[in-house]
N, C-alpha and C positions, 0 to 999 in steps of 0.2 A: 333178072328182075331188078327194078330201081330198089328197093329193097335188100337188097344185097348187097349192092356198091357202092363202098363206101363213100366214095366221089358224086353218087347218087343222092346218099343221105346227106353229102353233106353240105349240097346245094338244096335240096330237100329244106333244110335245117336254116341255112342263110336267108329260104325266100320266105318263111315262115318271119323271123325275125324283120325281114323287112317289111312284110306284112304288119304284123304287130307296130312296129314303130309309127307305119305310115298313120293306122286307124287310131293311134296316138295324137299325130300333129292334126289329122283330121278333127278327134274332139276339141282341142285346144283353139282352133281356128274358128270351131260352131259354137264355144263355148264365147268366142271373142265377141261374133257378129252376134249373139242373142242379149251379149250386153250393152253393145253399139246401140240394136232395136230399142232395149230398153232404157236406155240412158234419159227418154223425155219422161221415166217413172219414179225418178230422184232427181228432187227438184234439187236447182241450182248444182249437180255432179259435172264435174268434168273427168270422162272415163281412161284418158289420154294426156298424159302432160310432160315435159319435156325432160325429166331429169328427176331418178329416184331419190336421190341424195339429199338429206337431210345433217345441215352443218353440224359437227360434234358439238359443237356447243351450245347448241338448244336443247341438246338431249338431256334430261335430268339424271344427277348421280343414284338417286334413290329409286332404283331399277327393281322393278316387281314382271313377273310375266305368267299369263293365264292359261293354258292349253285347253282348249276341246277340241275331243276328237269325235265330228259327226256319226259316230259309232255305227255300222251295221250295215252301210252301203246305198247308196241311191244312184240313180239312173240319170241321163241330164232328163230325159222326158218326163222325169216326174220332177225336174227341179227347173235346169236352166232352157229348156228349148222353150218356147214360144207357149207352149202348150202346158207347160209345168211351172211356169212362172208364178202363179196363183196361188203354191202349194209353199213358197217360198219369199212371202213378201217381204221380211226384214231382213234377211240376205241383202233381199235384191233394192229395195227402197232407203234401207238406216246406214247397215253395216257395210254392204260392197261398193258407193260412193264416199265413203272415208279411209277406204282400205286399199293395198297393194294386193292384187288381185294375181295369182297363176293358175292357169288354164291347161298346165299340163304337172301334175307329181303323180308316176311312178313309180309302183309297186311292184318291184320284183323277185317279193320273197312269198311265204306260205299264206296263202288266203284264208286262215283263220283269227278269228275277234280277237282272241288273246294274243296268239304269237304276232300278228299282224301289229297288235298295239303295243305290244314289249318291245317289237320292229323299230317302231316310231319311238319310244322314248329309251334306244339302247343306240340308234344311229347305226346298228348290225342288224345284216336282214337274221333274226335268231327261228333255227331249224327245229326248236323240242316238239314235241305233241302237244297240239292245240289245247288237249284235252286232258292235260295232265296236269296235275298239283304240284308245279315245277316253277323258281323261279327263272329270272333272264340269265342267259350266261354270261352276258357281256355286262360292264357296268351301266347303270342307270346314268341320267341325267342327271337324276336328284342324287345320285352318290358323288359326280364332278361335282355337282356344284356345292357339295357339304364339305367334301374333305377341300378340295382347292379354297372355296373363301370362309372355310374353317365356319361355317353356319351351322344354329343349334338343331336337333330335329323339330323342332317346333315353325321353323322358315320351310318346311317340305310338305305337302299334303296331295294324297291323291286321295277323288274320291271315283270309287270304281261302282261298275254297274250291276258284277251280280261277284259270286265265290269265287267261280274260278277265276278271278283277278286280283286274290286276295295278296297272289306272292310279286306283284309287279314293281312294286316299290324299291325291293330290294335285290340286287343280284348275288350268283352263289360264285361270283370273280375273286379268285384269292388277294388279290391286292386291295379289294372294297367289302364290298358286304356287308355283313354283319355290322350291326350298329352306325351306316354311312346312308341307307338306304331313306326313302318317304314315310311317312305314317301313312296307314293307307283304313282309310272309313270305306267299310261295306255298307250302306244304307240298309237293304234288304235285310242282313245279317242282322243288325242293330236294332231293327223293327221287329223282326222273329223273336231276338229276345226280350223287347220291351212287352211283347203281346203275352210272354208265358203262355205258349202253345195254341192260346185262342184269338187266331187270326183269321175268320170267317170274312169279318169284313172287310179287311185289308188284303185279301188274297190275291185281288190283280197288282198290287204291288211287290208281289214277293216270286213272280216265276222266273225260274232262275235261267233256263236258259231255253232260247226256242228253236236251234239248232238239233241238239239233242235234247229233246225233253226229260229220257229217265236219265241222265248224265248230274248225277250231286258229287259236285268235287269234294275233297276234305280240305277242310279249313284247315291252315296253318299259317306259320310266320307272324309276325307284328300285326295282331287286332287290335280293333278300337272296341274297346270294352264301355259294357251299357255304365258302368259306375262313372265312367267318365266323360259321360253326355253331360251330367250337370258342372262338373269341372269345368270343363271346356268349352263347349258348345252354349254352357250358362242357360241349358235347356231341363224339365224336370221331365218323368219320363211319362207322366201323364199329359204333359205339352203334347212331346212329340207322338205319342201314340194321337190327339185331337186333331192335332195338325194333318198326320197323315191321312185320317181316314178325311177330309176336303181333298184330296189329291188324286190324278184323275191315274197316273203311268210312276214306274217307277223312275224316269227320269228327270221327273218333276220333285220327288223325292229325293234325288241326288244335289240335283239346285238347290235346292230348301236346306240341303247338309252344307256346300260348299258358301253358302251366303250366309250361314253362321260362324262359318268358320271365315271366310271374310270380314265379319265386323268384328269377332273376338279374336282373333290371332294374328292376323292380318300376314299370312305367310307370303313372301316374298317368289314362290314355286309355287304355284297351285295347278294341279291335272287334273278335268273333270271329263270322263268316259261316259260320251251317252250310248245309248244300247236299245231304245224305244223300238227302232228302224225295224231292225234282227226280227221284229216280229213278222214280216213277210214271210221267214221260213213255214209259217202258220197255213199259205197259203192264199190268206186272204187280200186282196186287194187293196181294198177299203182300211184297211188296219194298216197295213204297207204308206198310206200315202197320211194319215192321221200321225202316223209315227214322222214322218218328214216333216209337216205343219207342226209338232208340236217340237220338235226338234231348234227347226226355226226362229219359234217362239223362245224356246229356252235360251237357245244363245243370246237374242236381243236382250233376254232378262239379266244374264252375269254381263252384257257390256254396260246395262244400265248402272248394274251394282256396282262395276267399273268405272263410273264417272259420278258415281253419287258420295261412297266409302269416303272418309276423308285418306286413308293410310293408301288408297289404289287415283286417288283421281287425279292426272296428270303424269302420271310416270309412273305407268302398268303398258304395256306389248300384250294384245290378245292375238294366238293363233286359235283358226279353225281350220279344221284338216280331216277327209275322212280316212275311216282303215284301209277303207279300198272301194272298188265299185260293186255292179251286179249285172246277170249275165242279159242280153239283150235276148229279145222274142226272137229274133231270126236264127239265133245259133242254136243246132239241132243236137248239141253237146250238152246244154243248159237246162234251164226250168225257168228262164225269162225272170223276171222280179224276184220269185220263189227264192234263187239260189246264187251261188258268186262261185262257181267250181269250172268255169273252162277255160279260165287264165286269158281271156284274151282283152283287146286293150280296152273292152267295156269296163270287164272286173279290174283293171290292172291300173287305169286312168283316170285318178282324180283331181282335186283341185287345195288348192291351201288360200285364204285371204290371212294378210296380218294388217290391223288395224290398234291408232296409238300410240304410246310414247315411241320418236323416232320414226316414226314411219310416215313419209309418203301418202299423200290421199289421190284417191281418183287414177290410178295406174294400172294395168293390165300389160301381163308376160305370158309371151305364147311360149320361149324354151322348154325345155324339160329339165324338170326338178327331180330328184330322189324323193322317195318319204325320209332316207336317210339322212337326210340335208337339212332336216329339224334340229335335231340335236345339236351340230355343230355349230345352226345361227344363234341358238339360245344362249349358246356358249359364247359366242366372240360378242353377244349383246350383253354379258352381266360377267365375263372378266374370267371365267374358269374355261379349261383346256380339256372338249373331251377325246384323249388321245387316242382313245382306240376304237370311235367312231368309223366307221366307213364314208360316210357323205363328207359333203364340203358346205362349210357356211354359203349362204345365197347373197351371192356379193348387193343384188339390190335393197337388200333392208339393213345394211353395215355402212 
C-alpha cells in the first residue's frame, strides 16, 4: 500500500506541499484582481506603480513604528472578494491606496493566537503551547530593539487582547530577557481591577478567551498595575471605568489604551493585538463579520491618531498583518468560519499592508512573504539587528 513506502509518502508529501503553495499564489493573485476591481472605490489611488523605493533621504530620522495584528483570522469572502468588501471599507477606501500592499504572507508555524503572535514579533516560528503561561523563547522585537539602540522601557509598549498575552513582551532568551523586554497593558486585566469585582456591566468586555472558554491563564511577568493608570496613562480610575462602559468590544478598549498611551508616552515601538474576530469560535456568524467591521474600523482610528499626534505624524511605519487565516466551507477537515485548524493555505494565507514613513503608496506584491519577515524589516527600518530571527527583511519597504 502507498502507505507504507516510503517513496510513496514521499511524493504523497511533496504533492501535498505543492498543493499548498499553489492555493497560496492562487489567494495572492484573487486578492490582486479584487483590488484592481476596486481601485474606482479610492478616489484618486493608483494600485500599481513603477518602483517601491523610496530615497533615503526623505525618510525621517525620528523613526516610530505601529504594529496591528488583525487578530483572530478572516477569510477573503468576508473581507477582500467582491462580496466582503463592504465589511472592510477603510482597508479598502483610506488605508490600502496609501499603502504597500502583499497579497501573499505565510504562516507556517502553530495556528494558535498567542503562539502564532509571539511568531510574528520573535521572527521564529515558536513551538510552546498555545495555551500556556509561557513566555517566547526566542528574543522579542522589543528586546532587539532596547538593548541594540540602548532605549528606555518606556519607548516599548504592547497592548494585548486578553491574559494569556500577558508574557509576550518579554522572552525567557538567556542572552535578553529580563528587564529588555515591552511593557505590556492587559486592558481587560486593568478593567477587572478597576471594577473591584462588580463588573455586571462591562462584562462583554472582559471574556477572555473564545477559543477555550473555561481556559484562565495565570497572570504573571511585567503587569501594568491599576495605581499606575493615573501616572501614566494621566487617566483617574473612575475616568476609565466611565469610558468603558460607552464601549461597545474589547478591542475598542485596547485602542482607547493605546491612544493614551500614544499622546502621553509617545513610545517609539507600539504593538497593538486585536482579538474582536476570535469570536467566531462562538459560532455565530453575525458576530464573526461585526468583529471584522469593527476591526476595520479600529485600524482606520490608530492611522488617524498617526497623523494627528504631534510626536507620530510624519515619521511613524504602520504595519497591519493578520496571525493567520480561517478554514474555508469546502474543507471537510474544518468548521468553515468557526475554526483555523486544517493548516491549509486558507488558514495559512494572509496578507500585510505597511503604510507611512518610507513607504511607497499605491503598490501591490504578489511574492511570498514569511509572517517571519516582520521582525527583520522593523529592524533594518529603525537600526537594530535582530540576529536570531528566522525571516529576512522585505527588500520592498528598505
Amino acid at each position: 500500500m502507498t502507505s507504507c513506502d516510503p517513496r510513496g509518502a514521499a511524493r504523497d508529501n511533496r504533492r501535498s506541499v505543492k498543493t499548498a503553495r499553489e492555493g497560496s499564489l492562487k489567494l495572492a493573485y484573487d486578492r490582486r484582481e479584487f483590488l484592481r476591481a476596486a481601485a474606482g472605490l479610492a478616489a484618486g489611488a493608483t494600485l500599481f506603480g513603477s518602483s517601491p523605493f523610496l530615497p533615503a533621504a526623505t525618510i525621517p530620522k525620528k523613526k516610530k513604528v505601529v504594529v496591528i495584528t488583525f487578530g483572530g483570522g478572516a477569510r477573503d469572502q468576508e473581507t477582500f472578494a467582491l462580496e466582503g468588501q463592504e465589511n472592510i471599507p477603510h482597508l479598502m477606501r483610506d488605508l490600502i491606496p496609501q499603502s504597500s500592499f502583499f497579497t501573499q504572507v505565510v504562516n507556517r508555524g502553530i495556528l494558535g493566537h498567542y503562539v502564532a503572535t509571539a511568531s510574528l514579533a520573535t521572527g521564529v516560528y515558536e513551538t510552546f503551547n498555545n495555551f500556556a503561561a509561557t513566555p517566547p523563547e526566542s528574543p522579542t522585537i522589543f528586546e532587539y530593539f532596547r538593548k541594540d539602540l540602548k532605549r528606555p522601557a518606556s519607548d516599548a509598549w504592547v497592548v494585548a487582547p486578553s491574559n494569556g498575552f500577558n508574557r509576550i513582551g518579554e522572552s525567557s532568551h538567556r542572552s535578553y530577557g529580563q528587564g529588555l523586554g515591552a511593557s505590556v497593558i492587559l486592558p481587560k486585566h486593568l478593567l477587572t481591577a478597576a471594577m473591584s469585582g462588580h463588573s455586571g456591566d462591562v462584562e462583554h468586555l472582559l471574556r477572555d478567551n473564545y477559543e477555550t472558554p473555561y481556559y484562565a491563564p495565570e497572570l504573571g511577568g511585567t503587569e501594568f498595575e491599576l495605581q499606575q493608570l493615573e501616572n501614566i496613562l494621566k487617566l483617574s480610575v473612575d475616568d476609565f471605568k466611565a469610558h468603558a462602559r460607552t464601549l461597545a468590544s474589547p478591542d475598542e478598549l485596547s485602542v482607547y489604551i493605546a491612544r493614551q498611551l500614544m499622546r502621553q508616552l509617545a513610545p517609539s515601538l507600539l504593538w497593538i493585538t486585536m482579538h474582536d474576530i476570535d469570536i467566531a469560535h462562538a459560532g455565530t456568524y453575525s458576530l464573526y463579520v461585526d468583529g471584522i467591521r469593527r476591526t476595520d474600523r479600529l485600524c482606520a482610528d490608530v492611522w488617524k491618531a498617526i497623523q494627528t499626534e504631534p510626536e507620530y505624524a510624519g515619521n511613524t511605519t504602520l504595519f497591519i498583518l493578520p496571525d493567520f487565516g480561517r478554514d474555508s466551507d469546502e474543507d471537510a477537515g474544518g468548521n468553515g468560519f468557526q475554526h483555523h485548524r486544517t493548516g491549509d493555505a486558507l488558514s495559512r494565507t494572509t496578507w500585510m499592508l505597511a503604510l507611512g514613513a518610507g513607504v511607497r503608496e499605491g503598490l501591490v506584491f504578489d511574492r511570498r512573504v514569511d509572517s517571519t519577515d516582520l521582525v527583520p524589516t522593523v529592524g533594518a527600518m529603525m537600526g537594530f539587528s535582530p540576529s536570531l530571527a528566522q525571516g529576512k527583511p522585505v527588500s520592498e519597504l528598505l
